[in-house]
C-alpha positions in Angstrom: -5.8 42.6 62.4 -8.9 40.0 62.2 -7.7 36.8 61.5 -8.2 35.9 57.3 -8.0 32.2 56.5 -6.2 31.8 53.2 -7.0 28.9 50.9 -4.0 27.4 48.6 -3.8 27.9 45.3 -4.2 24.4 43.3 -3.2 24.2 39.6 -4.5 21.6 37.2 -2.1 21.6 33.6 -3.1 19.4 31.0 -1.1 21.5 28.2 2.1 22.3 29.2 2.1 25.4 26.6 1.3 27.7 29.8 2.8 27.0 33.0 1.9 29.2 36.3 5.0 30.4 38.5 2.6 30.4 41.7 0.2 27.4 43.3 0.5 24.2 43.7 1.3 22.7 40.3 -0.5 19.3 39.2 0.9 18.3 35.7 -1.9 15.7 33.3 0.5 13.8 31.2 -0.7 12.9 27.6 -2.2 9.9 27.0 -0.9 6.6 26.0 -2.2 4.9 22.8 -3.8 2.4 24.9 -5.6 4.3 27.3 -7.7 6.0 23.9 -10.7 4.8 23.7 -14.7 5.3 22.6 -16.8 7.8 25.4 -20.2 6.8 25.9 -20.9 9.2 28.7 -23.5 11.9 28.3 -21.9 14.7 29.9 -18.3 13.5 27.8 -20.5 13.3 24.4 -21.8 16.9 25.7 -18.4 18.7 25.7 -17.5 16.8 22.6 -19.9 18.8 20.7 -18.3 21.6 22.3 -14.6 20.9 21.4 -13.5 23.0 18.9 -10.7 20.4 18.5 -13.2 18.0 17.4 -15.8 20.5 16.0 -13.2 22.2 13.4 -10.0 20.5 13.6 -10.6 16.9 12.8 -10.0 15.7 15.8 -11.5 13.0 18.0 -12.7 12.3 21.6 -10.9 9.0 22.1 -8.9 10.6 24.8 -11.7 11.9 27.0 -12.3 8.8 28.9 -8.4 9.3 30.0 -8.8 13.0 31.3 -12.3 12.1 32.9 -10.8 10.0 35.1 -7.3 12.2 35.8 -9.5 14.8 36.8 -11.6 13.1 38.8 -8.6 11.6 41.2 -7.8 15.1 41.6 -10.8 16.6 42.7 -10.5 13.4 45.2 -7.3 14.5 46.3 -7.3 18.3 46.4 -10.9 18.7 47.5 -11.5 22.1 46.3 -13.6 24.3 47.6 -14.1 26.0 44.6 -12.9 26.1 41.0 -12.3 28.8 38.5 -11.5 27.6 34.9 -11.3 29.0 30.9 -14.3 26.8 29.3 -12.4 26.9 26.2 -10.3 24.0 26.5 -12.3 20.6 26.9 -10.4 19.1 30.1 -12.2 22.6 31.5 -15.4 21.8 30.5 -15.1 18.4 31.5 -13.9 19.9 35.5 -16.7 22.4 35.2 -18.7 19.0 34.6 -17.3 17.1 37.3 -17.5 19.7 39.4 -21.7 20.3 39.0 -21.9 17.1 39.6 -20.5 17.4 43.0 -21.8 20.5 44.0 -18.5 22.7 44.2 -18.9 25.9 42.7 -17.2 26.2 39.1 -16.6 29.7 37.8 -15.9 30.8 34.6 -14.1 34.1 34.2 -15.2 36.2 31.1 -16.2 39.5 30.3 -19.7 41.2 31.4 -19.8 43.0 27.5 -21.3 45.8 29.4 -19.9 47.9 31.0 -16.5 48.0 29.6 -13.6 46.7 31.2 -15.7 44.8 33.6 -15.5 40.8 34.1 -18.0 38.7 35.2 -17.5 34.7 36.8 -20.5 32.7 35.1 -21.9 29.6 36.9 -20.2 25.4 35.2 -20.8 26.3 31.3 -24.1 28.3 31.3 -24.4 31.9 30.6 -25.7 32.3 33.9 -23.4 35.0 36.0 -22.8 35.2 39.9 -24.5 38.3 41.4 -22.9 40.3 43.7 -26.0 41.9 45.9 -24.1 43.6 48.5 -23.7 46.7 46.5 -26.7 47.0 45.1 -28.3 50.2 47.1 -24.9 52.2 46.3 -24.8 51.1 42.5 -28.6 52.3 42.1 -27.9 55.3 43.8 -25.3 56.5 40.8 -28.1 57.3 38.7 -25.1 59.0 36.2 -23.3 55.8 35.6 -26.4 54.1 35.0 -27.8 56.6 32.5 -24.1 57.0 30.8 -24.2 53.7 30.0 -27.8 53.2 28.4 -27.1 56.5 26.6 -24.0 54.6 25.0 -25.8 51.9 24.0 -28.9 53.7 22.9 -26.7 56.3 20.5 -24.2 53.4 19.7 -21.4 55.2 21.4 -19.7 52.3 22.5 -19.4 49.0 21.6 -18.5 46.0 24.1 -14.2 46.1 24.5 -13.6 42.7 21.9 -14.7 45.1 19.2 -13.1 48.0 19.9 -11.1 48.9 16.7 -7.4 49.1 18.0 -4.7 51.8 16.7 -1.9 50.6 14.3 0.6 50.0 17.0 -1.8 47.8 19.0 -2.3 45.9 16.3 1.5 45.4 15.3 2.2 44.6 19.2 -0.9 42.0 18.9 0.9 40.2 15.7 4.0 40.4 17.3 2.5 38.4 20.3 0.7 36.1 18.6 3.4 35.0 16.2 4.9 34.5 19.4 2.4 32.3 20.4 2.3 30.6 17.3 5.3 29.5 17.3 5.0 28.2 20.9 1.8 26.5 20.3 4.0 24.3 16.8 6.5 23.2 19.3 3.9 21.9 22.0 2.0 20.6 19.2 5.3 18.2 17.6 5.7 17.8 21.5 2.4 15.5 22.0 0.1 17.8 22.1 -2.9 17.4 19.3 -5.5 17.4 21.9 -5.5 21.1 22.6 -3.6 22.4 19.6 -4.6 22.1 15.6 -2.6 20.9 13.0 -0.8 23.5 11.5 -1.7 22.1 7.7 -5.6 21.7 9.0 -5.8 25.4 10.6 -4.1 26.7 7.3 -6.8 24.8 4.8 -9.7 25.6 6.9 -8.3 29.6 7.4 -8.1 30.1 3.2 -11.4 28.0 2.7 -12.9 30.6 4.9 -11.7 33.2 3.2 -13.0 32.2 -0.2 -16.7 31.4 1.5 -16.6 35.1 2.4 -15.8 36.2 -0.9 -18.0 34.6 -2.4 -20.7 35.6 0.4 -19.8 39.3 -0.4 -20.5 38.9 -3.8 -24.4 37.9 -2.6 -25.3 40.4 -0.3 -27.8 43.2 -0.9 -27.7 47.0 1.1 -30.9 47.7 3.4 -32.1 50.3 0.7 -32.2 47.0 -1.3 -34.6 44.6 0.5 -38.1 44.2 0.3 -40.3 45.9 3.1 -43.5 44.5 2.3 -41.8 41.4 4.4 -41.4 41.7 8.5 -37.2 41.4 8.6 -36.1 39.3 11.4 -32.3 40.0 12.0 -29.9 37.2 13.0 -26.2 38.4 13.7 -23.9 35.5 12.9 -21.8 35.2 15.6 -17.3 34.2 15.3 -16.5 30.9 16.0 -14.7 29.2 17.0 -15.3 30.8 20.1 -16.8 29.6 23.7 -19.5 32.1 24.1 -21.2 30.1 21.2 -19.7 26.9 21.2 -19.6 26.4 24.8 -22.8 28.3 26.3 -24.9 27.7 23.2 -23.6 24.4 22.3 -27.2 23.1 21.6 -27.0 25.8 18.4 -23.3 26.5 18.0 -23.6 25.0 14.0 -25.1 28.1 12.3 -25.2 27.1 9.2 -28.0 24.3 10.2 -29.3 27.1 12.9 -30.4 29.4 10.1 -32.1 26.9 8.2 -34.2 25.8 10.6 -34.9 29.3 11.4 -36.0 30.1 7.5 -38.2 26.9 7.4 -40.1 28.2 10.3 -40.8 31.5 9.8 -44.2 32.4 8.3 -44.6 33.8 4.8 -44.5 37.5 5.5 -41.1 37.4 7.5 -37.5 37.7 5.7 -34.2 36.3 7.6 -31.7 38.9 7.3 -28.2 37.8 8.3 -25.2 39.9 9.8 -22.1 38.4 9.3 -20.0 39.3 12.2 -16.9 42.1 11.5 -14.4 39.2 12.4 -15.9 36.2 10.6 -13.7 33.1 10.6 -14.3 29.7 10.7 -17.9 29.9 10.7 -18.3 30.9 7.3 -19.0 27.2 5.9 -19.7 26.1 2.2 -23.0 25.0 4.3 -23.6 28.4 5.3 -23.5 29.7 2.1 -25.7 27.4 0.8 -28.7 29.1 2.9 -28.8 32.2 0.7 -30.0 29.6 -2.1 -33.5 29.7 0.5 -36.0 32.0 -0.7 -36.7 33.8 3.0 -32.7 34.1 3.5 -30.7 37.8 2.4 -27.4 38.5 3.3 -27.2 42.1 4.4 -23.9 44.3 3.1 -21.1 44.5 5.4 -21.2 48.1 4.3 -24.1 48.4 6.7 -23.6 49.2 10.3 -25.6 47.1 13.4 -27.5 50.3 14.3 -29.3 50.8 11.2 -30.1 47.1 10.8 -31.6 47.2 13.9 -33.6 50.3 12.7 -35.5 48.6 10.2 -35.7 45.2 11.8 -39.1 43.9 13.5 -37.0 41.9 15.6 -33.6 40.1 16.4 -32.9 36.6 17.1 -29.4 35.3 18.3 -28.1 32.7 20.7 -25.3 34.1 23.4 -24.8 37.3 21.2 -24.2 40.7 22.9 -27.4 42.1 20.7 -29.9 40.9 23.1 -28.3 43.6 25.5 -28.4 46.2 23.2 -32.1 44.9 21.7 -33.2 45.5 25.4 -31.9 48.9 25.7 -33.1 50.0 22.4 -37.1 48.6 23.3 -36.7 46.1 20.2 -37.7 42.6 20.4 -35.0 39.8 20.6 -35.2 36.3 20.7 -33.0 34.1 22.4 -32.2 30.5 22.2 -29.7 30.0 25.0 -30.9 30.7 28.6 -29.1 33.4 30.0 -29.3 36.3 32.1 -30.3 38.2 29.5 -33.3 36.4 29.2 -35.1 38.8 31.8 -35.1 41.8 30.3 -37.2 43.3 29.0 -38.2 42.6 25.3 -36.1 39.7 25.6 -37.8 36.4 25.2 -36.3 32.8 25.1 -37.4 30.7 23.0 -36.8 26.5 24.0 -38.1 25.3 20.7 -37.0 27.0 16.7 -40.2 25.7 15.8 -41.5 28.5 18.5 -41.3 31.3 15.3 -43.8 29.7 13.7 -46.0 31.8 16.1 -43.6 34.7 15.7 -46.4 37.5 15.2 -48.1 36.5 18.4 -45.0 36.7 20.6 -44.2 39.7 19.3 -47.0 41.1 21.5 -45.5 39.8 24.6 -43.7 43.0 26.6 -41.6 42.7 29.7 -41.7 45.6 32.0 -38.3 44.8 33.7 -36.3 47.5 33.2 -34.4 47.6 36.6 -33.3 43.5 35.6 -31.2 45.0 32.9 -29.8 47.9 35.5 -29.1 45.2 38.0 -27.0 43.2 35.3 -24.9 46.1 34.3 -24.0 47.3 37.7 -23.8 44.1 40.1 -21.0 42.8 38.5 
C-alpha cells in the first residue's frame, strides 16, 4: 500500500450553535464589553459590508477587531495548510481574508448551479472556482453528458437544484427542521450570541415589512404582452438576499435597490429596465426598491411570467453572481455582468467594471465571444 500522509483536521467555532464530533476543536469565546471597539481596517470594513448581521439586522462591527485577532493567533498556531470555510458567517470571511493575505489556499464550498448535484470549492470570497484539469480529455470525450445538459438549459428542462420545487412531504420535513433550528438558534442567541444570530423581534419586523413591499410590488407589475416594444428591454433578475452568492461575491453591488437605479440612470433613451423579482424574494424587497418603479425606464414584469419567455423577448440581461449568465450563454443572448467570475468567459458574457459602462450599451452589444468550449469546461471540470 503506498504510503498516504494524512493531515489533521482543525476546527475553528466561533458560534457554539454547531459543534463537530470529529477534529481538533478550537472554541472563540464571545467577546467582552471591553474588547468592542471601532474597525478601521480595509479588509474588516470590507466584510462589514458583507455581514448580513450588520447589513439587515442592525447590528454592528464593534466586535471585529476581537475575532481579527483570535483568528489570527490561530492561523499562528495551527499553521494550516489549507482552509475550507462557509463565507456566510463574517469570522469566515474575515479567515478567508487572513488567509489571502498569507497565501494559504481558502476554499469555499458551494454549489456549481450546473450540473446538478455537483459542488464546486471557489477561491477566498470571489466567484472564482478551482479547476480540476486532470479529467478534462475523458469529460470532453462524453459528448452525451455534455449535450444533455445544454439541451436542459436550452429547453428549460432543468433548473439549478436551490429551485427545484419540492413535494409536500419535503417540504413539511424542511419546516420541521427548521423549527428545529429555530429554536436552537433563540437559545444560542439569549446565550451570548447576537453576532451571528438576529434578534428574534428584528427578523420578525423586517420578515412582515417584506411581505407588504411585495404586495404592494405585485399590485405594480405589468405582463410581457403589456410592455412597450418600441424600447430595447434589458432584463435584470433580482436576486434573494440575504444570501452570500450576492452579499458576499458581489458585495460591491449586493444593495439592489441602489443597483437598479444606477442602472435606469444610465441607460440610453430607447432601453427599458425590466426587473424579475426572484420566486423566493425576502429581505431584498425594500421600501427603496419599490421606489424605483416611480423611474420612468423601470417596469416590473408579472410573477405570472416564466424566466424563459422573459429571456425571449429581452435584448439582453444584466445581473451580478446570478445563475442567468449561465443560461444567457447557453441560449446565445447577451448578458452583462458586474462581478468577475468564471462566467465571465463565455461566450456572450461580458463584464462590465463600471454601471456607467451601459451608457454605450448598443455598441457592446456587438461584441461576440466565440468561446464555447469555456462554458463546456466549466460544467464538466468540476
Amino acid at each position: 500500500m503506498r504510503n498516504v500522509r494524512f493531515t489533521p483536521l482543525f476546527v475553528v467555532i466561533c458560534s457554539p450553535v454547531i459543534l463537530p464530533k470529529t477534529g481538533t476543536i478550537h472554541i472563540i469565546p464571545f467577546p467582552k464589553k471591553q474588547e468592542l471597539e471601532t474597525t478601521t481596517k480595509d479588509y474588516l470594513l470590507d466584510v462589514s459590508h458583507s455581514d448580513r448581521i450588520v447589513k439587515y439586522y442592525k447590528g454592528n462591527n464593534f466586535h471585529y477587531t476581537y475575532y481579527d485577532k483570535q483568528l489570527t493567533k490561530l492561523l499562528e498556531q495551527i499553521k494550516p495548510d489549507i482552509v475550507f470555510g462557509e463565507l456566510a458567517n463574517f469570522h469566515t470571511h474575515i479567515m478567508s481574508k487572513l488567509c489571502e493575505s498569507r497565501e494559504i489556499p481558502f476554499f469555499q464550498p458551494s454549489t456549481a448551479r450546473y450540473p446538478n448535484k455537483r459542488f464546486r470549492f471557489f477561491y477566498y470570497d470571489n466567484l472564482v472556482g478551482y479547476e480540476y484539469k486532470k479529467n478534462r480529455d475523458s469529460i470532453l470525450n462524453d459528448r452525451y453528458v455534455v449535450s444533455e445538459t445544454i439541451e436542459n438549459i436550452l429547453h428549460f428542462k432543468k433548473q439549478p437544484d436551490y429551485m427545484n420545487v419540492l413535494s409536500f412531504k419535503e417540504k413539511y420535513e424542511r419546516r420541521y427542521r427548521a423549527l428545529k433550528f429555530k429554536i436552537k438558534l433563540a437559545y444560542h442567541r439569549f446565550m451570548g450570541d447576537k453576532y451571528n444570530i438576529p434578534s428574534l423581534i428584528v427578523a420578525i419586523a423586517l420578515k412582515y415589512n417584506a411581505k407588504a413591499v411585495l404586495n404592494k410590488w405585485l399590485s405594480k407589475t405589468k405582463k410581457l404582452s403589456e410592455l412597450n416594444y418600441n424600447k430595447n428591454i434589458l432584463l435584470y433578475p433580482v436576486q434573494m438576499q440575504p444570501e452570500f452568492n450576492l452579499d458576499v461575491w458581489g458585495r460591491r453591488f449586493n444593495n439592489q435597490s441602489q443597483l437598479v437605479k444606477e442602472i435606469s440612470q444610465n441607460l440610453p433613451d430607447d432601453w427599458t429596465l425590466l426587473i424579475k423579482l426572484n420566486p423566493k424574494s425576502f429581505l431584498e424587497m425594500t421600501d427603496e426598491l419599490l421606489a424605483t418603479l416611480e423611474l420612468p425606464n423601470v417596469v416590473a414584469l408579472s410573477i405570472s411570467e416564466n424566466m424563459n419567455n422573459a429571456l425571449k423577448q429581452s435584448k439582453a440581461v444584466i445581473t451580478v453572481t446570478g445563475t442567468v449568465a449561465i443560461e444567457c450563454s447557453v441560449k446565445g443572448i447577451n448578458v452583462f455582468s458586474l462581478a468577475k467570475t468564471d462566467f465571465t468567459k463565455f461566450p456572450y458574457v461580458q463584464h462590465l467594471n463600471e454601471i456607467k459602462e451601459l451608457n454605450n450599451i448598443n455598441n457592446l452589444l456587438d461584441i461576440t465571444k466565440d468561446k464555447q468550449s469555456n462554458i463546456i469546461h466549466y460544467l464538466y471540470e468540476n
